[in-house]
BAPA-432720 format. One line per 5 residues: number of its first residue (from 0); their letters; for each residue x, y, z of C-alpha. Coordinates in Angstrom, 3 decimals, padded with zeros to 6 digits. Layout:
REM residues N
NUM	A	X:Y:Z ~ ...;
This chain:
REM residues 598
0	XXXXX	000.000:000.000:000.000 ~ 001.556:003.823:-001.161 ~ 002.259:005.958:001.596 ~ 000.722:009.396:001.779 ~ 004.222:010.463:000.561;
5	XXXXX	004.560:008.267:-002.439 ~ 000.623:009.012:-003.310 ~ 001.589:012.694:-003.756 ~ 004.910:012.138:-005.255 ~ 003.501:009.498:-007.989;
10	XXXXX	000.449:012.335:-008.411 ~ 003.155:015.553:-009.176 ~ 004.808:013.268:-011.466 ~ 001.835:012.680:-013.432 ~ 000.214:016.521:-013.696;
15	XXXXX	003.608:017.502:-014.025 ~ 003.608:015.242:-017.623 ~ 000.363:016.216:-018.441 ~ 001.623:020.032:-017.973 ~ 004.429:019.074:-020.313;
20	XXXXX	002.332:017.144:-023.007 ~ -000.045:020.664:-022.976 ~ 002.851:023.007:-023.773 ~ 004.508:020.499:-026.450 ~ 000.829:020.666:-027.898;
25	XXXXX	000.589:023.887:-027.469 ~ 003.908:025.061:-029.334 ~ 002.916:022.706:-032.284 ~ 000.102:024.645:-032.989 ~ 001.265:028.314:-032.466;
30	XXXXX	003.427:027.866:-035.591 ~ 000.056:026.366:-037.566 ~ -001.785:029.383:-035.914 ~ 000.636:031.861:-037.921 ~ 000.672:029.524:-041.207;
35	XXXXX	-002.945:029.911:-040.922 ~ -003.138:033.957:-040.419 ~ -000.545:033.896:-043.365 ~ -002.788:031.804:-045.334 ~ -006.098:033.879:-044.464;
40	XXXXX	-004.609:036.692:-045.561 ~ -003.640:035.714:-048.706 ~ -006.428:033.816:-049.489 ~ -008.461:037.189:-048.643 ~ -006.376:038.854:-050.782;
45	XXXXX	-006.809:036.561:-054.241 ~ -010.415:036.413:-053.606 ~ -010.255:040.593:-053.351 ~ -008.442:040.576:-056.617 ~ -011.758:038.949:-058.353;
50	XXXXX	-013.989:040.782:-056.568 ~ -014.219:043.395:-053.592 ~ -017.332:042.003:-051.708 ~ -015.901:038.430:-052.130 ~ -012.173:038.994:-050.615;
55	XXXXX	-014.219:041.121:-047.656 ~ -016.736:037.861:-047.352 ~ -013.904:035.793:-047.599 ~ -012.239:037.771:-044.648 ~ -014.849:037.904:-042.174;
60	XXXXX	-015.103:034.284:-042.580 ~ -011.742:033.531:-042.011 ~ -011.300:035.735:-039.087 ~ -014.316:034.234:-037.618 ~ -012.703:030.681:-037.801;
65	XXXXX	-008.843:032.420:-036.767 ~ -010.753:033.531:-033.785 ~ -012.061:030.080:-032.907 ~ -008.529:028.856:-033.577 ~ -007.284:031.302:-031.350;
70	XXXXX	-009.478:030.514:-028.467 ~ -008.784:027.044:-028.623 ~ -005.498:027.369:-028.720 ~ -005.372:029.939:-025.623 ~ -007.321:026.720:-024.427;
75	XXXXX	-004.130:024.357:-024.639 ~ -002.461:026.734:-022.085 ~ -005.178:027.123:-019.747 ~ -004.953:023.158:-019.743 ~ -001.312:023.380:-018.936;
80	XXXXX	-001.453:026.009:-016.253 ~ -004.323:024.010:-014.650 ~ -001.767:020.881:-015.135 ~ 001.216:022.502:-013.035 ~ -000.710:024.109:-010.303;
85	XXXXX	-001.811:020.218:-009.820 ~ 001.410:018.960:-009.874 ~ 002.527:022.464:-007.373 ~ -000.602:021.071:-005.426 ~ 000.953:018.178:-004.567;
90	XXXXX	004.360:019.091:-003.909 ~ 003.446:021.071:-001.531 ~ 001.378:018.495:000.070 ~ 005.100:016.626:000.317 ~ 006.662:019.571:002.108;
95	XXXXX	003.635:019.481:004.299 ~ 003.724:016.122:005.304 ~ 007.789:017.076:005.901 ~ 006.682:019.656:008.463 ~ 008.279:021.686:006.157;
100	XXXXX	005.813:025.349:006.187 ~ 008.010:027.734:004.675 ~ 006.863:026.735:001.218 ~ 003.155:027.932:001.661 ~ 002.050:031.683:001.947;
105	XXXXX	-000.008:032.920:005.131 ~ -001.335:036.071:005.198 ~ -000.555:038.180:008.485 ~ -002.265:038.173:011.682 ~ -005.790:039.598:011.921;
110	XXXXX	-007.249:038.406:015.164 ~ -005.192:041.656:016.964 ~ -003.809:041.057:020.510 ~ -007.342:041.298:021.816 ~ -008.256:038.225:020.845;
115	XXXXX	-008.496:035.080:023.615 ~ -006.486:033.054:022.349 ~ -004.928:033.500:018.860 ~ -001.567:035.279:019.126 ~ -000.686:032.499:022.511;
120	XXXXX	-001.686:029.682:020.366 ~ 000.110:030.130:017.101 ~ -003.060:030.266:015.412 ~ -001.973:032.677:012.400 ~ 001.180:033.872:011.134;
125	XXXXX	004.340:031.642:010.081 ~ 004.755:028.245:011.529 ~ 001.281:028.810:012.642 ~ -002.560:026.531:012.584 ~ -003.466:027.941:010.141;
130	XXXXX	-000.175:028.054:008.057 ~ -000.549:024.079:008.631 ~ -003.996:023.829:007.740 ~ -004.754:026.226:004.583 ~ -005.588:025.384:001.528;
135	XXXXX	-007.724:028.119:000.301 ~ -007.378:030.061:-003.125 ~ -009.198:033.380:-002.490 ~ -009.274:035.988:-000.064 ~ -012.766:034.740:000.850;
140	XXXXX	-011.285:031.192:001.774 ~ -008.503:032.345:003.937 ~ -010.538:034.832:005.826 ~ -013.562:031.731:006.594 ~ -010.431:029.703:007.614;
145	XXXXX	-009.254:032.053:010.170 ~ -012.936:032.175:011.452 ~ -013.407:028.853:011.595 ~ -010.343:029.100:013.924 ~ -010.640:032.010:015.763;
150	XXXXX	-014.464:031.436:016.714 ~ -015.699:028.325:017.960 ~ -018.449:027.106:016.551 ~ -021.730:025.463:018.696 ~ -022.068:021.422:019.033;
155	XXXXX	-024.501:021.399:016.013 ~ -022.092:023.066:013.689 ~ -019.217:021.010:014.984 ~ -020.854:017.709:014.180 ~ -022.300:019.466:010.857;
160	XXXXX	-018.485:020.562:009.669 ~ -016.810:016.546:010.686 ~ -019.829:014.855:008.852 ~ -018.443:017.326:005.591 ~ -015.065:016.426:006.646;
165	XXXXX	-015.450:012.967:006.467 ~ -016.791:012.908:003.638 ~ -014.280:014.735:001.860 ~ -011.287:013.585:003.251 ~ -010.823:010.562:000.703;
170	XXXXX	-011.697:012.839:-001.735 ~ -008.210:013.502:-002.925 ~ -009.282:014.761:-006.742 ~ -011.561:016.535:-005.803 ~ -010.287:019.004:-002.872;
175	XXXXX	-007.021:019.559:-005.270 ~ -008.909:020.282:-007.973 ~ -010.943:023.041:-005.811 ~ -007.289:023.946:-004.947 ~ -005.681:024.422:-008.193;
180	XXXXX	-008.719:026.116:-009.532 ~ -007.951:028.297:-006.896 ~ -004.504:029.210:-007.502 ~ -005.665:030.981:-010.778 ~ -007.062:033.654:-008.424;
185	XXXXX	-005.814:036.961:-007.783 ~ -008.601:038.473:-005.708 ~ -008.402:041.470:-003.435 ~ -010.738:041.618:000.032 ~ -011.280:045.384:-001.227;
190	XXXXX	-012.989:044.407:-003.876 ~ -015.744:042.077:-002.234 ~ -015.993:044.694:000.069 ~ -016.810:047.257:-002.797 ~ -019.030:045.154:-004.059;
195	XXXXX	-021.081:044.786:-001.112 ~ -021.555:048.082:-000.918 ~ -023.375:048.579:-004.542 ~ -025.761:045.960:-003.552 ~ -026.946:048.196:-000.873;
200	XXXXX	-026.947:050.793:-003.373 ~ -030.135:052.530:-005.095 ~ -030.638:051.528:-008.499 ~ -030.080:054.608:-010.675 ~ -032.884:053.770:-013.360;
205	XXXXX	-035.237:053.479:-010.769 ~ -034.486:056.776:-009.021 ~ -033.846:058.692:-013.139 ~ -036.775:057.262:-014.373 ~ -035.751:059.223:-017.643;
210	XXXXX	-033.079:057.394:-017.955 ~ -035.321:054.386:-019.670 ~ -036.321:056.450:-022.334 ~ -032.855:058.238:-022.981 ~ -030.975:054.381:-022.661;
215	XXXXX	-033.059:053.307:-026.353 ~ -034.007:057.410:-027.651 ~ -030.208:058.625:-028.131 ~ -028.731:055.496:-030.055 ~ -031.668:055.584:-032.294;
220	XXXXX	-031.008:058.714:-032.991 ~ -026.975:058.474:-033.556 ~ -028.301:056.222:-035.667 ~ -030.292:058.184:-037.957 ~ -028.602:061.261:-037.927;
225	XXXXX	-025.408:059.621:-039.211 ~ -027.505:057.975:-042.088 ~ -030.137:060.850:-042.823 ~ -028.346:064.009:-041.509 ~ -024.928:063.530:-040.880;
230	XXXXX	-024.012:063.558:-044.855 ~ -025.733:066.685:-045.685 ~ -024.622:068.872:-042.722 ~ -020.861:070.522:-042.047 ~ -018.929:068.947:-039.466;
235	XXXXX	-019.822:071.838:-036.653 ~ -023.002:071.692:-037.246 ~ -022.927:067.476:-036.795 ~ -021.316:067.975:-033.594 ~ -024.522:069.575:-032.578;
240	XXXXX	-026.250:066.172:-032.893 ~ -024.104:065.072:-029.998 ~ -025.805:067.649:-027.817 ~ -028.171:065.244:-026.415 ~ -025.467:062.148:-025.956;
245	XXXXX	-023.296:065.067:-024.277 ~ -026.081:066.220:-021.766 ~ -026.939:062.615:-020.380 ~ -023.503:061.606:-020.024 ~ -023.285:065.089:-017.960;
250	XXXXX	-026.259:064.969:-015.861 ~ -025.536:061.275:-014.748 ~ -021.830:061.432:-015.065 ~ -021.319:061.799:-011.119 ~ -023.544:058.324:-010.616;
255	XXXXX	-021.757:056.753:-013.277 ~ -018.363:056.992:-011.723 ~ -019.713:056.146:-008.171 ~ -020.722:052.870:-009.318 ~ -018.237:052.322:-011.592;
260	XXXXX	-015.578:052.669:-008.754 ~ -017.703:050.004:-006.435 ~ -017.537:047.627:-008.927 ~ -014.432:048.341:-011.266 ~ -011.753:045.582:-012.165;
265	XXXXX	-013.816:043.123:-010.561 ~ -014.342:041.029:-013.414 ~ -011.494:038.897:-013.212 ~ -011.763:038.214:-009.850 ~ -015.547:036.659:-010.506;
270	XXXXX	-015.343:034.999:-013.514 ~ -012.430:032.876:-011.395 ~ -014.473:032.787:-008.876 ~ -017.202:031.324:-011.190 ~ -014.746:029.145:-012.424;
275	XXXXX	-014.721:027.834:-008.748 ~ -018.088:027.759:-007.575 ~ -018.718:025.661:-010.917 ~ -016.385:022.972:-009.477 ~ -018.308:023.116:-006.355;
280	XXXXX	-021.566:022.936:-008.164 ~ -020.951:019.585:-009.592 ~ -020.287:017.765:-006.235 ~ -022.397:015.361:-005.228 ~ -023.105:015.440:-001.473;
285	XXXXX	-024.463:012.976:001.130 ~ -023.355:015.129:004.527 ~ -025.908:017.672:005.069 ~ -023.588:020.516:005.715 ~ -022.393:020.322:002.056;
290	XXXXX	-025.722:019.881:000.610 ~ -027.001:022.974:002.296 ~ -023.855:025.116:001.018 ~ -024.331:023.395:-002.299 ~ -027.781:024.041:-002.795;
295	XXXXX	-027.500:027.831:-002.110 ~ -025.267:028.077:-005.084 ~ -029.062:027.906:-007.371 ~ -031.159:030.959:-007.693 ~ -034.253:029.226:-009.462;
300	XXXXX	-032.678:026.910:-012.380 ~ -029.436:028.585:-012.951 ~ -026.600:027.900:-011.057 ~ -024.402:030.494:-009.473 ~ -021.722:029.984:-011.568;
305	XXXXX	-023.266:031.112:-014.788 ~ -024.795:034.208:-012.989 ~ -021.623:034.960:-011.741 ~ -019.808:034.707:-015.272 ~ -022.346:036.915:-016.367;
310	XXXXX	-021.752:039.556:-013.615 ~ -017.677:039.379:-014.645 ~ -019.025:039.846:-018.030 ~ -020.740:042.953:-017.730 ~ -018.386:044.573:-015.503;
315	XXXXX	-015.616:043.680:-017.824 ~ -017.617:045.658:-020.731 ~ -017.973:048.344:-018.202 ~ -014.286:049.337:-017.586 ~ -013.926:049.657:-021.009;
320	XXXXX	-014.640:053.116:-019.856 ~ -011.289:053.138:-019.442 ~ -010.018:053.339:-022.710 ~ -009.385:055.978:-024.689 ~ -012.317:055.322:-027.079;
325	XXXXX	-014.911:055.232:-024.619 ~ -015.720:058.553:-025.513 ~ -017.214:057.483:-029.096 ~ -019.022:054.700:-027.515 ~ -020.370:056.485:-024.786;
330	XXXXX	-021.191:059.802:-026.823 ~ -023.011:057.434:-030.007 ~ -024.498:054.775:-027.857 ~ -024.013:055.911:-024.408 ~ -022.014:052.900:-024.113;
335	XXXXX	-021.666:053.703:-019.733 ~ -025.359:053.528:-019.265 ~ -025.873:050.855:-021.475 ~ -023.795:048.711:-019.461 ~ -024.651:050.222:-015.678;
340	XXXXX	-028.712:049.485:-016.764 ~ -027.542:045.612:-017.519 ~ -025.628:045.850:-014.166 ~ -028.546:046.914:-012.340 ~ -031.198:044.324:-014.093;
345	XXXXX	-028.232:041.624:-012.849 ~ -028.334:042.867:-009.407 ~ -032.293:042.562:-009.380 ~ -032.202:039.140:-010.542 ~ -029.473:037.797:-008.553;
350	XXXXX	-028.528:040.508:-005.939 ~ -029.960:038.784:-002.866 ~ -027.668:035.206:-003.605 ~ -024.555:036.996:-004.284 ~ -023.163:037.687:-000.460;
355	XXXXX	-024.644:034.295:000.224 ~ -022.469:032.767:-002.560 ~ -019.351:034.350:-001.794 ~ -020.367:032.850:001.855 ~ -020.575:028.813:000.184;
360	XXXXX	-017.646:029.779:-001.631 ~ -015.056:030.459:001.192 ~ -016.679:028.227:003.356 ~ -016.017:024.661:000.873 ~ -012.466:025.898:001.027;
365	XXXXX	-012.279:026.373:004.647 ~ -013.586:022.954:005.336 ~ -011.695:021.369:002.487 ~ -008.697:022.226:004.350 ~ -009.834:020.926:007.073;
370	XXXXX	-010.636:017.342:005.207 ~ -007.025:017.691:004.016 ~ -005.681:017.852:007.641 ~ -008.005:014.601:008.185 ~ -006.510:013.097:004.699;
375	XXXXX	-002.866:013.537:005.771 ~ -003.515:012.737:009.643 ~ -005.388:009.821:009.610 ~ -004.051:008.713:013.158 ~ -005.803:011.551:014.623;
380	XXXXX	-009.038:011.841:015.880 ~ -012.797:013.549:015.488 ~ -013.573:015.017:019.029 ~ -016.749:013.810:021.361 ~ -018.609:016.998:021.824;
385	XXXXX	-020.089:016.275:025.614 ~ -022.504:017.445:027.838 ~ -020.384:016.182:030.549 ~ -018.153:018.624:032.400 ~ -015.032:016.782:031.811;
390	XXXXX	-012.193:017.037:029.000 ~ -010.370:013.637:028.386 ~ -007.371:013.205:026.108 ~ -005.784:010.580:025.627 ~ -002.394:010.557:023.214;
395	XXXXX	-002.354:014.221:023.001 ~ 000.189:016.426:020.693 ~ 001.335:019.238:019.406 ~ 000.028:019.642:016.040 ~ 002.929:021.739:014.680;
400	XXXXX	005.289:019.239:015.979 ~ 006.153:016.499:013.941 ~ 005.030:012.990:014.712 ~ 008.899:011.880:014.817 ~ 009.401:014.367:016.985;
405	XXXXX	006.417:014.822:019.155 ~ 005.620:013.326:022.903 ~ 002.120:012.425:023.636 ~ 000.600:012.731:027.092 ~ -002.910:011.422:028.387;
410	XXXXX	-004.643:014.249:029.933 ~ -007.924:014.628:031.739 ~ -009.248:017.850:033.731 ~ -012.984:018.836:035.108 ~ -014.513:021.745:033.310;
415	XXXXX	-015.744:023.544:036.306 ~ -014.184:024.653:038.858 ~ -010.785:022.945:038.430 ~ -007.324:024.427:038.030 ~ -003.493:022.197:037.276;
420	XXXXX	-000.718:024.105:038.329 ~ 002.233:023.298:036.089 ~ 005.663:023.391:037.968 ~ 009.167:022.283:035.724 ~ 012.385:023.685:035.424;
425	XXXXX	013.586:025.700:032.339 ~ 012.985:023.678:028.919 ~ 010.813:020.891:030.369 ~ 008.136:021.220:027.958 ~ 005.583:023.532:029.775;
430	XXXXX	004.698:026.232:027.840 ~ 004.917:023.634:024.796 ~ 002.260:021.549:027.067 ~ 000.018:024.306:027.395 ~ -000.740:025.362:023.695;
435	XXXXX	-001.082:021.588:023.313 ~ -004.242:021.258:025.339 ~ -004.885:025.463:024.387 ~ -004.860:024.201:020.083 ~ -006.015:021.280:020.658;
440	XXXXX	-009.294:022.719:022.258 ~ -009.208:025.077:019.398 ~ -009.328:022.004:016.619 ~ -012.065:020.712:018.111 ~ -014.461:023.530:018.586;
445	XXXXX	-013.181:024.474:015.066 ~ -014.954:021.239:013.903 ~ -011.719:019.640:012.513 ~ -009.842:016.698:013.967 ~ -007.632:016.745:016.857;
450	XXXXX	-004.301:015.363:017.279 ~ -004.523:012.908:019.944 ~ -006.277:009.122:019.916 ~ -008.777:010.174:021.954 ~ -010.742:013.318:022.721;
455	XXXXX	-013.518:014.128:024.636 ~ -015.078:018.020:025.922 ~ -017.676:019.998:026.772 ~ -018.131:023.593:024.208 ~ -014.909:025.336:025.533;
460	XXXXX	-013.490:028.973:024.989 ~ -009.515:029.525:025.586 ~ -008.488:032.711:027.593 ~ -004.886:032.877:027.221 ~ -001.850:034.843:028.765;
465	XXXXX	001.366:033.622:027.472 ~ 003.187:036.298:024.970 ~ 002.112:039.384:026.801 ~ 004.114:042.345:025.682 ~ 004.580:045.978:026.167;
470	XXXXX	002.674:048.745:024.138 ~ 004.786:051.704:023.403 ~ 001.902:053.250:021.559 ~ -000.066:052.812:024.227 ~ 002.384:053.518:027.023;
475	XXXXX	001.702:050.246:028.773 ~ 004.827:048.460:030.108 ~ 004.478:044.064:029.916 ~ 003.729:044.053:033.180 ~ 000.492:046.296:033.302;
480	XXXXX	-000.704:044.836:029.818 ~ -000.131:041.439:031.517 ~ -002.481:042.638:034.336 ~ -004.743:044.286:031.516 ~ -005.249:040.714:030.379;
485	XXXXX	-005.804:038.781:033.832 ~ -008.429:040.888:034.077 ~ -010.239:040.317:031.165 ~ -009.541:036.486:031.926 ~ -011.124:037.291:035.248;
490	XXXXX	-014.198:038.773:033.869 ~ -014.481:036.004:031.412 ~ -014.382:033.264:034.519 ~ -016.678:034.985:036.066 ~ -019.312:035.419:033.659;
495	XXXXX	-018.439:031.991:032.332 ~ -022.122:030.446:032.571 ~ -023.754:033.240:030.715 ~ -021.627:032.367:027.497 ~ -022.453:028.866:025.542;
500	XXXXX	-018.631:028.044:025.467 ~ -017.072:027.858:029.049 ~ -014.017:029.712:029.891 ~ -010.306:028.100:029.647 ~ -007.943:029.925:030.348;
505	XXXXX	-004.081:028.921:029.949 ~ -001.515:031.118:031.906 ~ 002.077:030.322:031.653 ~ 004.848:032.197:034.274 ~ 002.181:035.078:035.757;
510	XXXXX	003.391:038.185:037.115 ~ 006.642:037.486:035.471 ~ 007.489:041.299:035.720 ~ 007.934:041.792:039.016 ~ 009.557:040.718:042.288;
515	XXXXX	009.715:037.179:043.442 ~ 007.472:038.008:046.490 ~ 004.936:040.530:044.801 ~ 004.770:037.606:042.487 ~ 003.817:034.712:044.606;
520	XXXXX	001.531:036.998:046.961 ~ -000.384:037.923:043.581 ~ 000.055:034.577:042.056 ~ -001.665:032.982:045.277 ~ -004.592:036.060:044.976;
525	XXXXX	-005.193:035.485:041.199 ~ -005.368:031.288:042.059 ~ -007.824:032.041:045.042 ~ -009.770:034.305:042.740 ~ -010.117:032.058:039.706;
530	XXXXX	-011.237:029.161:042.064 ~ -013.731:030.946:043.782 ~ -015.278:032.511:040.298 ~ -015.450:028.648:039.489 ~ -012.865:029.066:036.873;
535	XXXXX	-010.828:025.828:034.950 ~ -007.935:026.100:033.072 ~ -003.943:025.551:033.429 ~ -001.287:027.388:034.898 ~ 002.367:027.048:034.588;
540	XXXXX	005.149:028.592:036.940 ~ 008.572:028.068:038.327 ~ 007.548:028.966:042.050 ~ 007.101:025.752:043.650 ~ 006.155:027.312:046.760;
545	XXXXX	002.624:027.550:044.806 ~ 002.318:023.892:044.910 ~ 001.597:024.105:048.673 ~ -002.309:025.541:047.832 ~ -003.045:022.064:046.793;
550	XXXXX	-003.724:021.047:050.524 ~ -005.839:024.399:050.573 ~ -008.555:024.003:048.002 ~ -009.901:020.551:048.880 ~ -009.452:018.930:044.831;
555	XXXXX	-010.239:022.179:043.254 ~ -006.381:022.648:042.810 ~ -004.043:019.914:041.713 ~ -000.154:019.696:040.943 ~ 001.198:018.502:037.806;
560	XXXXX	005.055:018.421:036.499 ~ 007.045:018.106:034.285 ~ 011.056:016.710:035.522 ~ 014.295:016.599:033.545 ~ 016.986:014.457:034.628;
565	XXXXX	021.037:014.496:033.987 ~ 022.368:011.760:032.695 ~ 026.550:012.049:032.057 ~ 026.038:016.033:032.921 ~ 023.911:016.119:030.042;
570	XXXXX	020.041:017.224:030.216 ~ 017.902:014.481:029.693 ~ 013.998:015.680:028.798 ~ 010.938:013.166:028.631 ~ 008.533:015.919:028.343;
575	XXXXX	005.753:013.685:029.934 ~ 003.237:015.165:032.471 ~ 002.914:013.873:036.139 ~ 001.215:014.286:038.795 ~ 003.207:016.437:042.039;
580	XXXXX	005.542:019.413:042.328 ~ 009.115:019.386:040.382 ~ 011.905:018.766:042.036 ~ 014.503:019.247:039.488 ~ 016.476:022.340:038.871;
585	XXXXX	018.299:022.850:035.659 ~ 019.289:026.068:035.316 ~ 022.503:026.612:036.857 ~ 024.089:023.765:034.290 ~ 022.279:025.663:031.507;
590	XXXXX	024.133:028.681:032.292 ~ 027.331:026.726:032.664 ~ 026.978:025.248:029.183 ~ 026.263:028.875:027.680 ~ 029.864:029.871:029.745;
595	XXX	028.564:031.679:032.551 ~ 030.506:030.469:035.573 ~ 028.626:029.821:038.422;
């Protein structure tokens, strides 16, 4: 049986021929596509020399097939761009079963430092979640992905999301094929954004009412002026025909421009976005999650896609405002309007599915990723999503760490009212222990698998204070934006049974920035607090005097630990929880390895 690793390897090998057959093909036929220009012309050209009419008959037929040709041909190296993003697909996939991140793009952090959890976690960013989990093409994708992480979802959307998941996990062809299609995009948030906007916007014909009349009226009557008029009349006087052209394009020029800037250069963005929902159109679903996303892709019998294509279409005709030449179009035809009225009959028709498009859209790529996490980790595990106050773990690790690399613990904490204190010397894997339990947690309410055998919680929120660091906009040494954030922890505990997810909060080294007895007498304070406000979480710390509150709180406080041994004056690291208060001290031999002499 192939390995994952082979699987993808054999798969580049073969897109990565197909790319090459495409652009052998297509370099073959871009020396018959001049042969055949050279021919057309002079074919056009004998047929001219017999008769006019039949060399310009002869022409427009032969540019009509050229054209054809042409397309086609531009065909061949669509086919081989599609080809090589397949084979880049799964190369990457190799580098990502490597641990290796560096080869895929992330965009930067968006959560902010106010958010619970996501800048202690390594949710975004390099060498982050979602660095690990993305596979999105668009804007829209990425930004679904970081919700999906950043915001837990509620029990029925979690089992909703691993029923999809499932599903599409074996479904190597197809989530690559969502993938590639996606690499073709170059989309821009600002312009979904823009667009948004003009759908809350006023339809111009319907506030100009004139503008009905003046739309048909003025091109029928470029048109007969240049056939009845326009020969018998001086060239100042024709300009006066213009007039009316000129005072339309005037009066409405301001409107014009304000929707023209809303939706401008959008067209390439949507037609590949068509290009995508079309893939996800001809899925065939069983979990119900998919099937609802699916089915909002139809506004009566025509499928997104093809309204969408039609959308790029018109905007594309649009910004030919742009060029130069506009000016003849707009003042014979009033090409702007023409185009802005077919804009607004599109967004009457199908202006209430797009947002909710755009929404399927990112949200098949978010949870394709996630079936691509469950494709390449099939040790892991779907979480039980309990009622019972309890989280349970069993083989639980890092996700970011590779499996060569990473220790597993068992792991099993009540929900209420229940705080581990985490002693260990320098390096013994504390704070790594921490975001374990902190991304696992995350995983899980996300929808997605988690990486441990076993994996059982209630609906769980993560308060974290890890990375706390000084403001210099703001004025705020570490120390008071460390306090900033205990206290919103604090008023998260204590509020914790009005929210549907139940506080967790993860604290590693507290009061860290100031003196060794201000920090224990707070330390002890902010334990006593949290316990009485019925908190649960984790905290880690190098004060072992701490670990004397276990006899105090009568279960509600347990110690944990984490020990290193020397072995040949060498650390030795296991990395393995247990239960008690450290008793191993490593950091004066640290120092003495660094050449400090102690």
């Amino acid at each position: 049986m192939k390995t994952l690793q082979q699987l993808y390897r054999d798969r580049e090998m073969l897109f990565s021929a197909i790319a090459l057959k495409h652009k052998q093909q297509y370099n073959v036929f871009a020396f018959v596509r001049l042969l055949f220009f050279l021919l057309a012309v002079g074919v056009a050209a004998l047929a001219g020399s017999w008769q006019w009419w039949a060399g310009l008959l002869v022409f427009f037929v032969l540019l009509a097939l050229f054209y054809h040709f042409v397309q086609w041909h531009l065909g061949i190296a669509r086919k081989q761009g599609h080809a090589e993003n397949l084979a880049r697909v799964n190369a990457l996939e190799q580098e990502a079963l490597a641990y290796r991140f560096d080869a895929f793009a992330y965009d930067p952090p968006s959560s902010g430092s106010a958010h619970p959890y996501a800048g202690d976690l390594d949710i975004e960013g390099p060498y982050s979640l979602f660095q690990l989990l993305n596979r999105t093409g668009t804007a829209l994708g990425r930004r679904a992905l970081t919700a999906f992480l950043c915001k837990p979802a509620d029990t029925a959307e979690i089992l909703a999301r691993q029923q999809a998941i499932k599903e599409l996990a074996p479904q190597t062809d197809w989530r690559q094929e969502l993938q590639a299609i996606g690499m073709e995009t170059e989309d821009d948030p600002a312009h979904v954004r823009r667009l948004e906007t003009w759908l809350q916007e006023k339809p111009l014909f319907e506030e100009k009412r004139w503008l009905r009349f003046a739309r048909i009226a003025i091109p029928v009557w470029t048109l007969v002026a240049a056939i009845f008029l326009a020969p018998k009349l001086s060239w100042s006087v024709n300009l006066l025909l213009l007039v009316p052209a000129a005072l339309t394009l005037r009066k409405t020029l301001e409107d014009i421009n304000r929707i023209h800037e809303m939706t401008s250069r959008a067209g390439a963005m949507l037609k590949r976005y068509a290009g995508i929902l079309s893939h996800i159109e001809s899925g065939n679903y069983q979990a119900p999650w998919l099937q609802q996303h699916a089915q909002a892709l139809y506004t009566g019998d025509k499928p997104a896609s093809d309204a969408l294509k039609q959308l790029a279409y018109i905007i594309s005709q649009l910004d030919v405002r742009y060029n130069a030449f506009a000016v003849l179009l707009n003042l014979s035809f009033l090409w702007d309007l023409q185009w802005i009225y077919r804009l607004e009959r599109w967004k009457a028709r199908y202006g209430n599915g797009l947002l909710q498009w755009f929404e399927s859209l990112q949200s098949f790529e978010a949870i394709s990723s996630m079936a691509n996490l469950a494709c390449n980790n099939p040790g892991w595990v779907f979480p039980e999503i309990s009622t019972q106050q309890q989280l349970e773990a069993e083989a639980m690790g890092h996700p970011l760490i590779a499996p060569e690399k990473r220790i597993c613990n068992d792991f099993s904490i009540p929900t209420r009212g229940h705080l581990k204190l985490i002693t260990g010397s320098n390096m013994a894997g504390k704070s790594t222990f921490l975001r374990t339990v902190g991304i696992n947690i995350v995983l899980a309410m996300a929808g997605a698998p988690v990486c441990a055998s076993r994996f059982c919680c209630p609906l769980l929120m993560p308060y974290t204070s890890m990375r706390t660091q000084d403001a210099l906009h703001d004025n705020t040494s570490s120390f008071y934006a460390e306090l900033k954030r205990l206290k919103f922890i604090i008023e998260a505990v204590e509020t914790g049974e009005s929210h549907v997810h139940y506080p967790f909060f993860i604290l590693d080294e507290i009061l860290k920035g100031t003196n060794s007895e201000d920090r224990h007498t707070g330390s002890k304070a902010l334990i006593r607090q949290l316990v009485k406000a019925g908190g649960t979480g984790l905290i880690a710390t190098h004060d072992l005097e701490l670990g004397k509150l276990e006899a105090s709180y009568g279960g509600a406080l347990e110690n944990l630990c984490m020990e290193v041994s020397i072995e040949a004056g060498k650390l030795s690291f296991d990395y393995k929880i247990k239960k008690g208060v450290s008793r191993s001290f490593n950091a004066t031999l640290l120092m003495r390895e660094m050449g400090i002499n102690i």
